[in-house]
Every structure is written in C-alpha cells, then in structure tokens.
C-alpha positions as CSV (number, residue, x, y, z in Angstrom):
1,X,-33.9,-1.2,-15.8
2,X,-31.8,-3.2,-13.3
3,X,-31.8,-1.6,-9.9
4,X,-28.5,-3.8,-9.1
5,X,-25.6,-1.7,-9.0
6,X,-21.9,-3.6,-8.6
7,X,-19.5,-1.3,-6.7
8,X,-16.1,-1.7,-5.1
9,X,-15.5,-1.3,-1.1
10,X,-13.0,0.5,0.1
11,X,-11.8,0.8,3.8
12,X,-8.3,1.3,5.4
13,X,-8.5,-2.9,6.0
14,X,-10.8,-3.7,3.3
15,X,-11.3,-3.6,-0.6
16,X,-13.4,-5.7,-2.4
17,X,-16.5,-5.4,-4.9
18,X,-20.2,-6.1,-4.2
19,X,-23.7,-6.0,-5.2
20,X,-26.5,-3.7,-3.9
21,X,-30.1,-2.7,-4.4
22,X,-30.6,1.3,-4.9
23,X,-33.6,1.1,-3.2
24,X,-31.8,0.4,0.1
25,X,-31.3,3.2,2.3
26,X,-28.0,4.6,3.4
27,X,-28.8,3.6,7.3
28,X,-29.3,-0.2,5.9
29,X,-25.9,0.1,3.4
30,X,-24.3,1.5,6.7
31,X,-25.4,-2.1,8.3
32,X,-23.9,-4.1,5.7
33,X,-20.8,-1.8,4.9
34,X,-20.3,-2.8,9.4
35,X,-19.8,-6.6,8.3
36,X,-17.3,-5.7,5.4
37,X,-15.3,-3.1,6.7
38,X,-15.6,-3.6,11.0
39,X,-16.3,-0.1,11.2
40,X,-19.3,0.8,13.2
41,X,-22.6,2.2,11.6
42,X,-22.1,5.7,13.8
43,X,-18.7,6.0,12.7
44,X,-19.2,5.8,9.4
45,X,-18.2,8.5,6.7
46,X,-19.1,7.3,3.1
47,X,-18.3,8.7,-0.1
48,X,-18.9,8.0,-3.9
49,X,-15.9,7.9,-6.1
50,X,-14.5,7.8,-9.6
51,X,-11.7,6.6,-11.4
52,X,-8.5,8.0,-10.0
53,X,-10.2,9.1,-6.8
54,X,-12.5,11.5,-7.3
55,X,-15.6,11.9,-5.3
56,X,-18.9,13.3,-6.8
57,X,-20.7,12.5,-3.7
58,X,-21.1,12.0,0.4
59,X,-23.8,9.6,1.1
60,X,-24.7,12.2,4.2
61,X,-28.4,11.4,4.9
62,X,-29.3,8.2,6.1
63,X,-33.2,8.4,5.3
64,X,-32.2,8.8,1.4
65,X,-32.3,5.6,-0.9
66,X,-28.6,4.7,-2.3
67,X,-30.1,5.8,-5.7
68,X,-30.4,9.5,-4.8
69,X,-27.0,10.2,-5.1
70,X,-26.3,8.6,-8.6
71,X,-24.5,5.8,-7.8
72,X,-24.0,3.6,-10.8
73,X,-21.7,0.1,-11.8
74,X,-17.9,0.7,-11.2
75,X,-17.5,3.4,-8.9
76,X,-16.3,3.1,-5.3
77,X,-18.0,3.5,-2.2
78,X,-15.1,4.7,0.5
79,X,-15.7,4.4,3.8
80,X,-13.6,6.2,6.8
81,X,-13.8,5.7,10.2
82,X,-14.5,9.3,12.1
83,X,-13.6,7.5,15.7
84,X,-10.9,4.5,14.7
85,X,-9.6,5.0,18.6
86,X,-13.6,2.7,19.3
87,X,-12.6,-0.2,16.9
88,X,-10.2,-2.4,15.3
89,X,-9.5,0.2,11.7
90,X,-6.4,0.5,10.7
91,X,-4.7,-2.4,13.5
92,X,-5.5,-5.5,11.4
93,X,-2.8,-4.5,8.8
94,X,-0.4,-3.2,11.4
95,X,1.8,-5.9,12.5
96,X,4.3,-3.3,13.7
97,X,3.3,-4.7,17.2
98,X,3.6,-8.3,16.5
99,X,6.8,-10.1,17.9
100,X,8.0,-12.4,15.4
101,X,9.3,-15.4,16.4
102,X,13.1,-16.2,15.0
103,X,14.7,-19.2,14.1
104,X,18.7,-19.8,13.0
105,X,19.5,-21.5,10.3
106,X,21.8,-23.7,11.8
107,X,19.3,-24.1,15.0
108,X,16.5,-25.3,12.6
109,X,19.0,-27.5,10.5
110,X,19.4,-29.4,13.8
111,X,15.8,-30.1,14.5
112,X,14.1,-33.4,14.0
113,X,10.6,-32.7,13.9
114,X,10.9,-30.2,11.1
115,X,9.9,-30.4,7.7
116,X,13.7,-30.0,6.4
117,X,14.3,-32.8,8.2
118,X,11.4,-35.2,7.8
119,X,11.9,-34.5,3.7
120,X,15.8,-35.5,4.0
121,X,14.5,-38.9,5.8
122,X,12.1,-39.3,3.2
123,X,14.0,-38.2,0.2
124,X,11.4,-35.5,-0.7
125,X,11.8,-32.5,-2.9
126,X,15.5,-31.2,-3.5
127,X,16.8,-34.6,-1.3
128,X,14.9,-36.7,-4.0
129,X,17.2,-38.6,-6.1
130,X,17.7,-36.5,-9.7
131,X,16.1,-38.0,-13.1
132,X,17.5,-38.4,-15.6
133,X,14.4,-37.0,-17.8
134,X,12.5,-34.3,-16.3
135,X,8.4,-34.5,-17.2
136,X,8.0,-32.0,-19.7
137,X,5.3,-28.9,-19.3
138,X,2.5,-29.5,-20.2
139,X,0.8,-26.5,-22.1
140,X,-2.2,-24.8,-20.0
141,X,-4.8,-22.4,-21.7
142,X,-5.8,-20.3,-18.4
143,X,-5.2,-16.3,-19.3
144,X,-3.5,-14.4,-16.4
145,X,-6.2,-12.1,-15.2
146,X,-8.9,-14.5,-16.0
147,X,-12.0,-15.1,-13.3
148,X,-12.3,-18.6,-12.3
149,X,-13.7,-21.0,-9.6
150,X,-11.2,-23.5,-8.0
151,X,-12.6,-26.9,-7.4
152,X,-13.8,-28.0,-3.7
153,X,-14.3,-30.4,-1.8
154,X,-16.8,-28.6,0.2
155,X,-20.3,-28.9,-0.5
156,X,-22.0,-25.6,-1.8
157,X,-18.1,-23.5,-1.4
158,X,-17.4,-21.7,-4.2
159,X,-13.6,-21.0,-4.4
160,X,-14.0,-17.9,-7.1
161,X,-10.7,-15.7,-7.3
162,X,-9.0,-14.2,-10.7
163,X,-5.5,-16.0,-11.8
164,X,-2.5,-14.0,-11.1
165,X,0.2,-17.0,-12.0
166,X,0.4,-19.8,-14.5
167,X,4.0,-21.4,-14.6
168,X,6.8,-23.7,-12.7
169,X,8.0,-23.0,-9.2
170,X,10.4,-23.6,-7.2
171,X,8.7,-25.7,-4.7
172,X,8.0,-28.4,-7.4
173,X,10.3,-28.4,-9.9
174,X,7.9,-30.0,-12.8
175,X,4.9,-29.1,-14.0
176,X,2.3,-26.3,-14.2
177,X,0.9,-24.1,-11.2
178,X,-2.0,-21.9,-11.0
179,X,-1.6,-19.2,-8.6
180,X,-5.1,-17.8,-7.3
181,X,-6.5,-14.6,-5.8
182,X,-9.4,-15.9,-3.6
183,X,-11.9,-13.2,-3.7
184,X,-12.3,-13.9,0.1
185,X,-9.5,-14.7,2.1
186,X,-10.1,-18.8,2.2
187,X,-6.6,-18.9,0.9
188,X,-3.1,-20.2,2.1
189,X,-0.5,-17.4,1.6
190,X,-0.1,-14.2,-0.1
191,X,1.5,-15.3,-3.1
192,X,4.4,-16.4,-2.1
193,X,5.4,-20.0,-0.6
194,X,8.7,-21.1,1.1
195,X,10.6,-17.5,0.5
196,X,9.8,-17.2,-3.5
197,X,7.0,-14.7,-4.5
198,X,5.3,-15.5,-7.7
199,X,2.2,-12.9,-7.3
200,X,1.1,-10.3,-4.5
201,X,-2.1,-10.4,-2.4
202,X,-3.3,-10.1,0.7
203,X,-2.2,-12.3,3.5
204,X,-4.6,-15.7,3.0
205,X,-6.0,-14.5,-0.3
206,X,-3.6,-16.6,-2.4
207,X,-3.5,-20.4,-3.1
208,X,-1.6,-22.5,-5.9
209,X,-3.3,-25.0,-7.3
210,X,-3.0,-27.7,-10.2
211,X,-4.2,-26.6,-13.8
212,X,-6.6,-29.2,-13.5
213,X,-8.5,-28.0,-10.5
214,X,-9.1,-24.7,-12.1
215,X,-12.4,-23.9,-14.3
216,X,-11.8,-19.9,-16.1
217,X,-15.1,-18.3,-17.0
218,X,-17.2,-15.7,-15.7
219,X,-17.5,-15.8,-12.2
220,X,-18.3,-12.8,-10.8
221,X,-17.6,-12.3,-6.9
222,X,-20.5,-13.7,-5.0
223,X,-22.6,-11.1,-3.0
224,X,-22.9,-12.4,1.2
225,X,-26.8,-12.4,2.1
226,X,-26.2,-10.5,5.4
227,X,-30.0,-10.3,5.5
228,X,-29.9,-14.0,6.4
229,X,-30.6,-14.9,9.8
230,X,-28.3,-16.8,11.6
C-alpha cells in the first residue's frame, strides 16, 4: 500500500496540490508547508478538510506522523496563520496599497517609443494592411480542462499547467490559441492580454501559446524536493 498521499494546499496567498509521505511528521510538513505558503512553522494552524469545507481533523501534535490523523488522496490541508502581523499573509494579494501608475489615452497616442506606435511604423497588427482571404482555423484536438506540458526551451523545465482556452483572440486575428494555467506561476498574465480576458488565474499563472507547443496527457503537478540542499 502506497504511503504517498496527493493533497491540495490551501493558505490565504496560496493553493495548489502536492505530494507527501505519511510517515513524515507534522513538525517536518510544517517545514515544507513554510516554503509554500510563507507562513512560519510556529505560526502555523493546520487542518484536514473535505469537500465543501469540512474538517475532520487539526493536525495539533507535531511528534505524530501525518498518517495518524487519516489523511488520504483529495482532501485539503488548510493552513492559517495565528500571528499574520510577523509575516507577509494576506499582503501579497492586497494591492489596495499599490499606486498605479496612469496613462491618458491621448498622452500615450502621442508617444514614440510605445508599442502603439512602433506597430503603426511597422504596419503590425490592426495597422497591417487587410487580406483579402483570411487563413482559415485550423481544427485543434486539446480538451478544455485537459493536463498538459508546454514545450521549453529550457533544459530540464517542465512547463505543466491544465488548458483553460482553445480559440481565436483578439490580439491575433487568425489562428488557434491555447491559453494555459501554469501550475507554478512561470507565466505571463492572468488570462487576460491587452484588456480582453479569455480565462481567470492568478496573476503570472497564465500563458497563450500556439496549438503546436502544447502536448495534453497526464501530467500531474510536479512535487518541489525541499529536502534538497541548496
């Protein structure tokens, strides 16, 4: 019998699923549950729930292995901060305190160096010439909701993510996109470029790619060795 359990994370910043060993102790899951979520091991509060939010459990002795209290494949492993006033919780989603930096129209329309203007010297996107015949769609087999691994140029990266998009857009005007929920956030946007949404995730989580970077199949979310020294 596998002693491998995959569980989701949940924090007030983070949510994502991993991997552990029920042999572990809860003072070791607190170490790695530091590196996911940023709250520190002596502020931690963890608790085991179910579908819909229930929890069965508080994980409230850290000499007992994680296996003690039942914790099995598809539950959720919550985790509050009892002192968020000693770390960053709850401020890297806040950008209530974040001035944003504004731009006319008309103030933009009259600047060289922008990209508005270096596609009307170039002719690029809606300053391109029209055609006459537009290159039709091509069909693409990749199932919203799918798991899949984006291609990279990076040795050993694995770009894994599920597809949340397949269809035109309004930044190019022919041909298939992909849009991508990166697993980590390796991504460009949230799933949204140049105003139009096409999906929602996190900031830097999303990415659209070309159909014919994208390989669907089962990739399950990669487990970070934090026992690796660095």
């Amino acid at each position: 019998m596998s002693t491998i359990v995959n569980v989701f994370v949940a924090s007030p910043d983070t949510r994502s699923e991993r991997r552990f060993d029920l042999h572990i102790t809860v003072e070791k899951l607190k170490a790695k549950l530091e590196l996911i979520t940023g709250i520190p091991v002596q502020n931690q509060r963890i608790s085991v729930q179910v579908d819909q939010g229930e929890t069965i459990a508080h994980l409230s002795d850290d000499t007992k292995l994680l296996g003690f209290y039942g914790l099995t494949t598809g539950q959720t492993l919550h985790v509050i901060d009892t002192n968020p006033a000693t770390s960053f919780t709850g401020q890297l989603s806040d950008v209530s305190q974040v001035e944003k930096f504004e731009l006319s129209e008309e103030a933009y329309a009259k600047r060289s160096d922008s990209v508005l203007a270096y596609k009307q010297r170039n002719k690029v996107g809606r300053f391109a010439p029209s055609s006459e015949t537009a290159l039709p769609v091509t069909d693409v087999d990749i199932p919203i909701g799918a798991r899949c691994e984006v291609e990279s140029t990076e040795e050993g990266l694995h770009k894994r993510g599920t597809v949340r998009f397949v269809g035109q857009t309004e930044f190019a005007k022919t041909g298939v996109w992909v849009g991508i929920e990166y697993d980590e956030p390796i991504g460009r946007n949230d799933g949204s470029v140049q105003g139009v949404r096409y999906f929602t995730c996190r900031p830097n989580y999303g990415v659209l790619v070309r159909p014919d970077r994208v390989r669907v199949g089962d990739f399950p979310v990669e487990e970070i060795n934090f026992d690796e020294e660095i």
